[in-house]
Structures are given as structure tokens and as C-alpha cells.
C-alpha angles and dihedrals in degrees: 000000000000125000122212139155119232111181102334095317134110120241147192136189142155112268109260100047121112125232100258084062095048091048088050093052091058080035107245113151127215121181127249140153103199095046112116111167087208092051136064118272111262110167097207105142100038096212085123100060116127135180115272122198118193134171090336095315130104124216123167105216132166109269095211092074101022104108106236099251130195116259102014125123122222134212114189096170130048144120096268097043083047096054089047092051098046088049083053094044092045084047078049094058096037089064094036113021100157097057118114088215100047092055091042088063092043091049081052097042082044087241116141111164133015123232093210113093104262120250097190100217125152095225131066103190092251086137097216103128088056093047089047083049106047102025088041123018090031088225100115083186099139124038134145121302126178132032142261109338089357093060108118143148104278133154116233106297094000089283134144106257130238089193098060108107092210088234096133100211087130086064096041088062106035099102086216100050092232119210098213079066092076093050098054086096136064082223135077106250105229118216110227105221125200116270100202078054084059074240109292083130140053127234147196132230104265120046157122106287086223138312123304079021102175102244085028087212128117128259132221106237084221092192090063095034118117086204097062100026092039109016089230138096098050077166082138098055096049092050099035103114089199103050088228097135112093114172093192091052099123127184111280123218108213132200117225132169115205148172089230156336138244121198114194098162087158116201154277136264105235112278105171124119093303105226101288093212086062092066095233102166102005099061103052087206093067107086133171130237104262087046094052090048087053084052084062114043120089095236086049129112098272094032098253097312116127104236131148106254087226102067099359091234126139104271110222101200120031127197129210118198118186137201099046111161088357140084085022134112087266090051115022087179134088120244095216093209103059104080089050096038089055093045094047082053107054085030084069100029081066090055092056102043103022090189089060115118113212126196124181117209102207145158092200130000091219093201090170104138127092102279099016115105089052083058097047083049093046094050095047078052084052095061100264119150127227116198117186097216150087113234117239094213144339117220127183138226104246091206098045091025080233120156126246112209122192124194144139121234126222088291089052086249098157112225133200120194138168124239125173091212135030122202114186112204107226136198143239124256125173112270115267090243096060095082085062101048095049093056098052087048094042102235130139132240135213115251083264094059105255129123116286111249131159121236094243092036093043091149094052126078125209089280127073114243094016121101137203129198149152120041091322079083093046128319117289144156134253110275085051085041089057093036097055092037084062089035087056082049086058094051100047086049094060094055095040096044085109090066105023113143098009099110086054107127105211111226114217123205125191115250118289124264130238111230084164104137094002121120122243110282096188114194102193123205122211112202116202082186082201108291093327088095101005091051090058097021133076088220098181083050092059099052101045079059093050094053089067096049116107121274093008118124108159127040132171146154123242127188092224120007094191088056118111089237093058101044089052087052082050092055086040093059104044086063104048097044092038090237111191089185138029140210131190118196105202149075127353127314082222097076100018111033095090092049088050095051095053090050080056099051090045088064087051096255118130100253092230087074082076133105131176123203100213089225089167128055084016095047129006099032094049091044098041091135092047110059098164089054096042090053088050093045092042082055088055094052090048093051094051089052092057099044082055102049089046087073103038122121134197122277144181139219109238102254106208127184107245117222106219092217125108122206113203116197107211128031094215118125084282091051093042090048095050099045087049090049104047083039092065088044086070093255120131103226135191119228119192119178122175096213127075095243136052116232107068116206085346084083080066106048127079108177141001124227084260108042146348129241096093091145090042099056085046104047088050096048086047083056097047093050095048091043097055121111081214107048123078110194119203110189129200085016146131146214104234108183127355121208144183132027145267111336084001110071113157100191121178114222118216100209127208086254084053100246123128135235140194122242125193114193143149100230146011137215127201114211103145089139121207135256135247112259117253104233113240086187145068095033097293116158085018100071120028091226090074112081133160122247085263097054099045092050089057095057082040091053100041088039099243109209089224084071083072097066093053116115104150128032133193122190115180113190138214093047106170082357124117102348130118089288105042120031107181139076118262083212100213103045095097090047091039090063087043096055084051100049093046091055093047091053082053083058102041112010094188093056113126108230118190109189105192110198146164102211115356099223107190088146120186116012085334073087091081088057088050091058095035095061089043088060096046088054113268112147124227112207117176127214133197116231096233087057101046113182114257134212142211146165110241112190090329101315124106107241116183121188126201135175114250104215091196090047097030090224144116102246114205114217117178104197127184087229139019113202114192118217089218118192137248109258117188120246123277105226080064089105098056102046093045084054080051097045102035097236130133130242126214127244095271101042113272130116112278113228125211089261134351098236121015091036099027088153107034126077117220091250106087114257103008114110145185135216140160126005095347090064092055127307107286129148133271094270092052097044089054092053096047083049100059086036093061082045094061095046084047082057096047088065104028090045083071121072091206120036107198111207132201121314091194092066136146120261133173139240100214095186088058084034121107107184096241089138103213087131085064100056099044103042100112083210106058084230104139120061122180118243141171126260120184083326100318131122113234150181113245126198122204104202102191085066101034112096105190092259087149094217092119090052091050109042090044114121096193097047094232096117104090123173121208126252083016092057105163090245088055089053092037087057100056096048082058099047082048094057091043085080 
């Protein structure tokens, strides 16, 4: 090793090294243009030279090829090395003044101008593109020709080269990006672009697949690689800090015996021959819908900015088109996603550019989710437009690159009008490797190319133990995705109850220390994180400045703090210095905390006595281009930390005794679903229904648009209930109070005798499901020929002799569906008038059926039915809302009259029955059981989930579920599916015999506290109830339901609500350690 001094600082490197490359490894940075640490050192653009003393003399020598010698002391920064490097920089620019990089030195350097007459040339001589040739790439292909003021980059005889790879590794490196780079070859050199960008930006070689990427680690694109297509470069593995890079890793076939298997392969977005009228890959204006998502996120392509990819200027009028690789001869099915996902878009895209204009070319807006036709509603508010129509072409202006769309409109009026971007909605297909999978795993897929499921098994393939869910089933959108995927969980559980948790490995700790009366001994972590914080922030700096803060006494860098080496170092530390509390300056608590905290247990040390400075995506990735600022704010971060753990104090989880007892609240196909399921997970489970009969709205139900067997399916799942060891049944029944929390549920049972009982169990599930809606309009109730899509199924199922006489049918939707009274869409009811169309006409194949309908929503393959019922005849008539069909009895015939928006005329039918597609309302006891429970209810009624997508079956309350009708209206399938999904979040708690809530939870000062109770009213999680003590009105916190949200603490007027490890004092504390500098 060689010792040496740069700038005051020690320093010690192995012999051999220059003194650029000592000064880099304490992180000093002096600047240079011709440096490469890949490459040999050249020294061609002295930037670099410092001050060398040296047994009494003084020499100023360029440090990238100064070899690094013991004893002498180096100076990389004073007046005279500044006034030499600003003469080089000004001859650089002179040479190259248009170059980014070249300004950016001589900003740094505080150089504006040069005095030397410009040559505007594009090279500077740094020599970097032939080093990377001939030392890397072994081309040797380009190298100096020319002397004095004619030297210049040139191939052999000033001739394109055949040897040049094309790999373009001379002009990654030129820091002037120099253009006689790309003509060193006699081939075109090709861009790679980013696949995960749909590629509206290029990419390397090397790099992160896309954000949140899991292992969020980079890949080595092996097909462009000069390692592996040329056996040369290997420029990754020598810098890499971490060593991860291993050119001989190989794919590895493993061996694994399992219970069963889940397959969720998801889908494609369509990837067929796009509609070549539509101008999908020849006008660059004309983007998908995943490209255009990519355009606005703010990891996309343009950071978040809505530009044209062609020339990257504002659109001012967007088009949407739908339907593009869906609901056509190539596809017959609906997507599902693609109405919402438009209308999210442009809903966005008007966020970003408030003047942009946005128009949606559709057949239907199939707003059929929870929530979405208030969106569709709130977007049309917002100034979207909604076309009814399917454009014929798009053309494009060959001078502006504009598109021309042309469409007719309802009165086959053709329109031509004039957008600056295009976005196709396309739709979703099976991904082409599904075939083969399914035939090595022997399952069989639908005529479309999707896994095989039945419509009452919708979880379960052709084949027994394996599981299939998400959009590889039919296409779907995320809060289905998320339910099946726990639905497919549930399923697995209940063949594998047998073995569950024997593969747990039990992690031991040592013993906790006390750190009870002993002052704060702070160890203090430093994380580099590679070059994402080392790269910005003067890490050794960092940690010199942490070693004279208050309470620290030990200090040090890591690479990589989340590595095992260093956590054992970590562990290692706290024991030798006796630490009583431990900081980690890195990344984000979000991802590593718990990590952390575990290090920190392992060393005996109670794993709250534990705080993270976020020094990354709150420091070195926002100030990339600052690093002074980012090191002193990274100091600041670190200091805060510190003020904080000083006062940090042991906690514990709250450890509760789970119950392993489930209560299900409705004993409809969801209740029943979800009892049967938790059942053959080995749970005993309550089941409390108020009627006198299990089965819900399936009693009234005979047959689905798919299949028939309803009353089958219901008749041997009321059996099954009934049957199990582990189900009690309480009919006629209802749950009268519900106490307790999480693992610890006390619910009182109203019996049919009308005694009560206690039940003590660990979880609950609502599935109290919802009703149809009793028409108040179009004369039901008042003439016998208008039924309701219920009623008229039942005569169609027990062949009602009255079906014979029926010539003509009219079904009018949304019936108690998005009006002023009900927002929302009932979701089946348009499938639901198809079904039965289709089955009359079974009946009587010459019976004139007129549907009149608003948006005709058979999402998904209920889309064939659609078709199919078109092409037998039925007749599909839309109405406006504004102009609703009426109805009236004329001299004892129905006569219904509805405007026709192609022939712009009332149109008189006189059908022998009108059959109304009513909605589905929530019950009305909702509101009471979600007062019991705690739980909120949505606007309209239904009970409100944790959160719409990603926890689409949870409350937020902790151990309280939803399933079925009484989520939102949905169909049987998907009731079933919720169902099991809600089984398998119940087992996730019931499956434990301890449930260990929250340490950072509220608690109250009752002495502070004056029982206002606003705390109360705001907390998300119903955790704190007010009770009397000795009198006096208080906050109480129940721990096992707070989540350290903070909203009580900070809401509190009297300042008794606290939270622990954010106690006020510990905040308190860092404000003050952040003024101190």
C-alpha cells in the first residue's frame, strides 16, 4: 500500500494507482475530460493537474498519469491550479464550443467565454473513443492522424471501416459526442430502445428492466453484448463495487415438489397487425395505449410532459379510438379495461396540459366497475368528449404530421376532423407462451386461447390442484386481478391444510438488552449504495462530520449497507462498542427498515431503538447535479437522525391471542363460499343468515349467460354447508353487537327463538349481499305484462305456459341504474336481457325482441352473446338519458315510444311484455351493521374496501372482510371469487395463533386529555373509542386497531394524543438539530 496526503487528508492506496484515482476513492473530485477509469490513463486535456510536493520541491503534474507515492502531499485546488485549468478549459472550447459537456466544465471551472478564436469542431483529442477501441473492443479501428493543429480521429485512409462492430462504445464515451463517430463503420449503426418505454427511448445494455422492477437489479441484454457476441469489453465486471456481475451465471432447472400450482400469466396487450387504416407504425403521431401511458408517467419517456413523439411538441387535441384489437372479427370479446383505461388517460393528460382538448371514439363506455360510472360522469364534467362511433381511417398531413379522422356520427353525417395525436385503445390477447405451457401442464384452453375455467368454479383449470387467475382466465381489470389472485391462495390452502406451516423456519434472537438508565451510545452507518449516493455525496465526509455529533461514538461507510457482510459488520459493531442505538444513512425505510431492524434484533438490541436518514431519494437522487449541497444536506439528514435516536426508547408490538374462529355474515353464495372455504381450511366458522333459507338472490336465479345449473349449484353448496363438522348454521337469525378487535371478535347472535348467544371468534365477513330494486316506473306493479328481468327468467326457466303467447318483447335497462338516485352501474343487467333473449328465442325463434339500452356493457366473452343475439334478430335500440322511453296502456295495449337517434323519431312498439332490467340497490340494514362493525359505507350504499384495487376485499379495520353483492353488484362467478378471496385474508390472520399489532401506536395523556372527542371521529381505523374515568370524560386508544396513521396526534387541541417512535419530543428534537446548522 502507498501512503500519501491529498488535500489534508490521509490517504491509502495500492501501489500502482495514480493520483486522480487516490483522490476518487476519498472522493475528491478533480476535473478531467480524457479520464476513463476502464481505460489507460492519457492526459490529454490537463484539466486534472495538481500540486505535488515532494522532499521540499513543488511540481504541478497531471494526476491521471502521476503514479499515487509514499510521503508526498498533494494540492488539487489553488489559485494557481485554478488559473491553468481555466486557460485549458477556455483552448477546449475553443476547439469545441457547442459541446454540453464542455460548457458544463467550464460553468464549473466559472469560465464563459474563451478568449482563443473558435474552431467549431465536434473533438477535442481526449483520445477516449480509440482507447475504448483498441484496449476494449480490440477494433483498433480508429486512432490520431495528422500533427500539431491537423491532428485529428480518423480510420485507416479516411475510409469507412469493415472492421467497426457498430457497437458504439467510441461515441458513449466522446464527451462531445462527436458526429464523425457514427461514420467510422460501413454499417448503420441501430439504437436499442427500451422495451418496457414501448420504445420511445433508447437503452444500453445493461440496465434495469422498469421501475419497481422485483429484484430490482439490472440485466445484461446478452444478444447486443460485446462480452458474450465478441468476448471482449468486460468494462461492467472490473468497476462493478459489488462484484455482482458474473459472466459464466447460466439459467438453472430446478427441481420442486409441490401441493399445487397457480398460474397468473396475465395477458398481452394486443400485438396483431394493428388496423392498418389506423396508421399504427407508418404516422409517428399515432401511439397505443400503453405507449401513451408510458408518455405520461413521470418515469416515462418525456417525464411526465405530454409531448408527440414525433416532434416532441404540446398536442393541443388528442383522440382516443376504442376497440382496437377487440369487439372485431379477430377478437369477437371485450377487453373490460379499455373504456376506463381511455378515459383515465385523457382524464390525466388534462391535468397535465389543462388547454388539451380530449375526444373518445367509442361504440359503448362499459363503466361497469365500482366507482366508475361516477368517473365516466366526472370526466364527461371535465370537458371530455364521447363520440358513438368507430372511425373509418386516420390519415395524416404529410407538412404538420397532424391526423385526419373521418367518422359519421348516429345520422350517418360523415365527419372529418383534425387531431395532433392519436392513442388506439387496444385490447388485451393471451400471451403467445401460454399454449405451451398448457400443454406441458395438460390444461385446456378456451377457443380464444385463454385458460379453461367454469363459470361456478372460475378459480379452478381442467386439471385438479392447479389454479388459474388474473386476465390469463379473460380479460379483467385490477381489483378482479387482486381478488382471484387471493381467491387462487384460498384454493391452494384448502388442499395443503394438512401441511401448512411445516416448512416455517423459526428464527431465534438472543435475549434483549436493557438499555433502561444508560446514556445514548449512537453507531452511525454511512451507505455509498454504489455510486446512487456515493456518486452525489461526499460520503467520508459524511461520516468525519457524524463522529462529533452528541451521543455518537462510532461512525463508518459501507458499500452497501443492506448487504450480508455489512449487517454482519453492523452486528459486529454494536457489540464491540456497546451501542445502545443505531442509525443507517441510505435508501428508503420503505424497502429496507424492516431489514434494518432485524440486523438490530440479532445484536440483542430491541429493534425500536432503530432510525433510518433517507440520504437517497431525499438527497443524492433530487441534487445530482449539486454535490456540495447534497453532502451538506446529507449531513443534515444524518444529524436529525441522530437528534431523534438519542431519544428513542424501547417498544413492543402488541402481541393478541388469535381465535381461530371465523363469523360470516350472510349465507348467500358469497357467505356460503366463504364458510365452505375457510371450513376446508380447517377453521370453524359461524354462519348467520336472516332469512329462512340459505342461497340469497341464487334462489332466484336458474341459469347464467354461459350455462345452466344455477339451482344445482345451489342446492349442493346448501348441502355442503349444512353437512360440515366445522360450519354452524343459524337461520332466521341476526347478528346483534359485535365487540372486540382483530383475533379477538365478541358477537352477540340473535337466534330464530329469539334468544341470544356469544360468539368468540378471530374474523368476520360481510356478505349480506344486496336486492333487486322494485320499479316505481313504467307501470310496474300497475299491469301484469311489465316484469322485471327476474321475473321474467323464472316463467322462462319453469316453462310458463304464458311464454307461448309471446310474440313480441321489450326490455328497457338501467332500470334503478345511473340516474339521479342510483349512480352507479347494476353490472348484469345488460347480460342479464341478453341471456334471456337468447332463451325466448329458444322458445319461440320467431319472437321480436326490442332491447332498448343506454351502453351495452357484456364485458369480457359475454361479448359473444352479445353478437350472437344481434344475429338471431334481437334489436338493439339506444336511448339518451335525457330522453328515457315512456310507457303507457292505450285501450288496453302496452305501447312504448322511444327516440331513434339514427332516424331522429319516436318509434311506437306495442309488445305483448315489457320486461325491466332493474338494478341492484344495496340493503337496507347496511347501514346498521357497518355502525356495529365500524366500517364505512360508500356513497351509494355499499360497503367501502381498503382500497379499491390493491385491497379490493379488506376494510381498513383489521379482520373485518367483504365479499359478493354487498361489495358492489357483480355476478355469481365473481361473487364466488371475492368469496374465496375474503377466505384466504381471514386465513391469513386465523392461520396464526398470535397476531402482533403495531409498536408506533397512538396513546393518550389523560391527564392533557379533554374528552372532545375529535380524535374519535377522524381516526380511519375506529380505534379510539371515549370512555369515563372517575367521571371524566377520556380518549382511549385500542392498540390492537391504531396504525400509527398520526391523525389523532395531530389533530389533538389539547396536545394529549402522542404516538410512539414520533413522539412529539423526538420530532421536536430534530427540528432543533436542523436549525443548529
Amino acid at each position: 500500500m502507498v501512503s500519501l496526503v491529498i488535500d489534508g487528508i490521509p490517504v491509502k492506496v495500492e501501489k500502482g494507482r495514480t493520483i486522480l484515482q487516490a483522490a476518487n476513492s476519498v472522493n475528491i473530485k478533480i476535473p478531467t475530460l480524457c479520464y476513463h477509469e476502464a481505460l489507460s490513463p492519457y492526459g490529454a486535456c490537463r484539466l486534472c493537474v495538481v500540486e505535488i510536493k515532494k522532499n521540499g520541491s513543488r511540481k504541478i503534474q497531471a494526476s491521471c498519469v502521476y503514479p499515487a507515492e509514499n510521503g508526498i502531499e498533494v494540492h488539487t485546488s489553488t489559485p494557481e491550479l485554478e488559473d491553468i485549468r481555466r486557460t485549458m478549459i477556455e483552448l477546449i472550447m475553443a476547439r469545441s464550443p457547442n459541446s454540453e459537456k464542455v460548457k458544463e466544465m467550464a460553468r464549473r471551472l466559472g469560465v464563459d467565454t474563451t478568449r482563443f478564436v473558435p474552431r467549431n469542431e465536434d473533438c477535442i483529442l481526449c483520445g477516449l473513443c480509440v482507447r475504448m477501441c483498441a484496449e476494449r473492443m480490440g477494433g483498433s479501428v480508429i486512432g490520431f492522424a495528422g500533427r500539431g493543429d491537423k491532428r485529428r480521429i480518423s480510420t485507416p485512409f479516411d475510409v469507412e471501416s469493415s472492421r467497426c462492430l457498430v457497437c458504439g462504445a467510441c461515441f458513449s464515451v466522446c464527451p462531445t459526442v462527436s458526429d464523425r463517430l457514427k461514420k467510422v463503420g460501413d454499417r448503420p449503426a441501430r439504437p436499442l430502445f427500451d422495451e418496457f418505454d414501448q420504445g420511445l427511448r433508447r437503452r444500453s445494455v445493461i440496465r434495469i428492466p422498469f421501475p419497481q422492477a422485483v429484484p430490482n437489479v439490472a440485466i445484461i441484454d446478452k444478444e447486443h453484448c460485446m462480452h458474450f457476441s465478441n468476448d471482449k469489453c468486460g468494462i461492467c465486471q472490473d468497476l462493478c463495487e459489488a462484484k455482482a456481475i458474473d459472466f459464466e451465471q447460466n439459467e438453472k432447472l430446478m427441481d420442486l415438489r409441490v401441493g399445487s400450482i397457480i398460474i397468473s400469466s396475465g395477458s398481452d396487450v394486443y400485438k396483431g397487425k394493428i388496423r392498418r387504416e389506423y396508421g399504427n407504425g407508418r404516422y409517428e403521431n399515432v401511439v397505443t395505449s400503453i405507449e401513451f401511458e408510458r408518455i405520461l408517467s413521470a418515469s416515462g419517456p418525456f417525464n411526465g410532459h405530454v409531448l408527440r413523439p414525433g416532434d416532441k411538441k404540446e398536442p393541443r387535441r388528442i383522440a382516443f379510438v376504442q376497440c382496437v384489437g377487440s369487439r372485431d372479427e379477430e377478437h369477437g370479446y371485450c377487453s373490460s379495461v379499455c373504456c376506463m383505461y381511455a378515459t383515465k388517460e385523457a382524464i390525466i393528460a388534462k391535468e397535465h396540459a389543462p388547454q388539451l382538448t380530449c375526444t373518445i371514439f367509442c361504440m359503448d363506455i362499459r363503466a361497469f366497475g365500482k366507482g366508475f360510472d361516477e368517473y365516466y360522469e366526472k370526466a364527461m364534467k371535465s370537458g371530455i368528449r364521447y363520440v358513438r362511433c368507430r372511425p373509418a381511417s386516420i390519415d395524416e398531413v404529410s407538412e404538420t404530421k397532424n391526423l385526419i379522422i373521418k367518422y359519421s356520427d348516429d345520422q350517418e353525417k360523415t365527419f372529418v376532423e383534425e387531431y395532433d395525436m392519436v392513442v388506439l385503445s387496444c385490447g388485451l390477447e393471451p400471451p403467445k407462451y401460454v399454449s405451451g405451457l398448457a400443454q406441458r401442464l395438460d390444461l385446456r384452453l378456451n377457443r380464444r386461447g385463454f385458460f379453461e375455467t367454469d363459470t361456478f368454479k372460475p378459480i379452478e383449470s381442467s386439471k385438479e390442484g392447479i389454479f388459474v387467475c388474473g386476465p390469463c382466465t379473460e380479460p379483467k381489470d385490477i381489483p378482479e386481478t387482486v381478488t382471484q389472485s387471493s381467491a387462487a391462495a384460498a384454493k391452494a390452502m384448502e388442499l395443503l391444510k394438512d401441511v401448512r406451516g411445516t416448512m416455517i423456519m423459526q428464527k431465534h434472537y438472543p435475549s434483549e438488552l436493557s438499555v433502561d438508565g444508560q446514556d445514548p451510545r449512537i453507531g452511525v452507518f454511512v451507505c455509498h449504495c454504489g455510486i446512487n449516493i456515493g456518486g452525489y455525496v461526499d460520503v467520508p465526509q459524511v461520516v468525519e462530520y457524524t463522529k462529533n455529533l452528541p451521543s455518537v461514538v462510532y461512525a463508518e461507510s459501507n458499500l452497501y449497507t443492506c448487504s450480508q457482510d455489512s449487517q454482519k459488520r453492523i452486528i459486529e459493531m454494536i457489540g464491540k462498542h456497546k451501542l445502545n442505538r443505531v442509525v443507517v444513512a441510505s435508501c428508503t425505510p420503505r424497502t429496507h427498515e424492516p431489514l434494518f431492524r432485524d440486523t438490530v434484533r440479532e445484536a440483542g438490541l430491541n429493534p425500536y431503538l432503530f432510525e433510518m436518514a433517507n440520504i437517497r431519494d431525499q438527497c443524492s437522487w433530487i441534487h445530482m447535479s449539486q454535490p456540495q449541497k447534497a453532502t451538506q444536506k446529507a449531513k443534515d439528514l444524518v444529524r436529525m437522525a441522530v437528534a431523534k435516536a438519542e431519544l428513542l426508547t424501547p417498544l413492543k408490538r402488541v402481541e393478541i391471542d388469535v381465535i381461530q374462529k371465523a363469523l360470516v355474515i350472510g349465507g348467500g353464495v358469497a357467505g356460503m363460499t366463504a364458510s365452505l372455504s375457510l371450513a376446508r381450511q380447517g377453521f370453524e366458522v359461524v354462519l348467520v343468515e336472516k332469512e329462512n333459507e340459505l342461497g340469497g338472490n341464487m334462489r332466484h336465479i336458474y341459469y347464467t349467460i354461459e350455462r345452466d345449473g344455477v339451482q344445482d349449484l345451489l342446492k349442493k353448496m346448501t348441502h355442503e354447508v349444512r353437512e360440515h363438522d366445522l360450519i354452524q348454521v343459524y337461520k332466521k337469525a341476526s347478528v346483534e353487537s359485535v365487540s372486540g378487535f382483530v383475533g379477538n371478535y365478541v358477537s352477540e347472535i340473535r337466534t330464530e327463538d329469539g334468544s341470544t348467544e356469544k360468539y368468540e371468534h378471530g374474523v368476520v365477513i360481510v356478505a349480506t349481499g344486496a336486492q333487486e330494486y322494485a320499479p316505481e316506473e313504467y307501470l310496474y306493479g300497475e299491469d301484469e305484462r311489465v316484469v322485471t328481468q327476474r321475473e321474467f327468467e323464472e316463467r322462462l326457466a319453469n316453462d310458463d305456459p304464458r311464454i307461448s303467447d309471446i310474440n313480441s318483447v321489450v326490455m328497457i335497462q338501467c332500470v334503478g341504474s345511473r340516474d339521479d338516485c342510483h349512480l352507479y352501474c347494476s353490472r348484469r343487467c345488460c347480460s342479464q336481457a341478453v341471456k334471456n333473449a337468447l332463451r325466448l328465442l329458444k322458445v319461440n325463434p320467431k319472437a321480436k325482441i326490442y332491447v332498448l339500452y343506454r351502453d351495452v356493457r357484456t364485458y369480457g366473452f359475454k361479448e359473444d352473446f352479445y353478437t350472437e343475439a344481434r344475429e338471431r334478430g334481437v334489436l338493439f335500440m339506444r336511448f339518451d338519458n335525457t330522453r328515457k322511453p315512456t310507457v303507457q296502456n292505450s285501450n288496453g295495449s302496452l305501447k312504448v315510444v322511444t327516440f331513434e337517434p339514427i332516424m331522429q323519431k319516436n318509434l311506437e312498439i306495442t309488445p305483448d311484455l315489457l320486461v325491466l332490467s332493474a338494478g341492484i340497490v344495496p340493503n337496507t340494514d347496511n347501514n346498521r351493521i357497518a355502525k356495529m362493525l365500524k366500517v364505512p359505507l360508500n356513497s351509494d350504499g355499499y360497503f367501502l374496501e381498503a382500497h379499491v384495487k390493491l385491497r379490493p376485499v379488506d376494510f381498513a379495520t383489521e379482520g373485518i372482510f367483504v365479499a359478493g353483492l354487498a361489495h358492489s353488484p357483480k355476478f355469481i362467478s365473481e361473487a364466488i371469487a371475492q368469496a374465496e378471496a375474503s377466505a384466504a385474508r381471514a386465513s391469513t390472520i386465523l392461520a396464526n395463533k398470535k397476531y402482533y399489532a403495531e409498536a408506533t401506536v397512538s396513546h393518550v395523556d389523560e391527564e392533557l386529555c379533554v374528552g372532545c372527542g375529535l380524535c374519535s371521529s377522524l381516526c380511519p381505523y375506529e380505534a379510539i373509542e371515549i370512555t369515563l374515568k372517575d367521571g371524566k370524560r377520556v380518549s382511549k386508544v385500542n392498540e390492537a386497531l391504531c396504525k400509527g396513521c398520526g391523525t389523532c396526534v395531530a389533530a389533538c387541541a389539547s396536545g394529549a394524543m402522542d404516538q410512539y417512535g414520533f413522539a412529539k419530543k423526538q420530532i421536536m428534537n430534530m427540528i432543533s438539530a436542523l436549525k443548529e446548522w
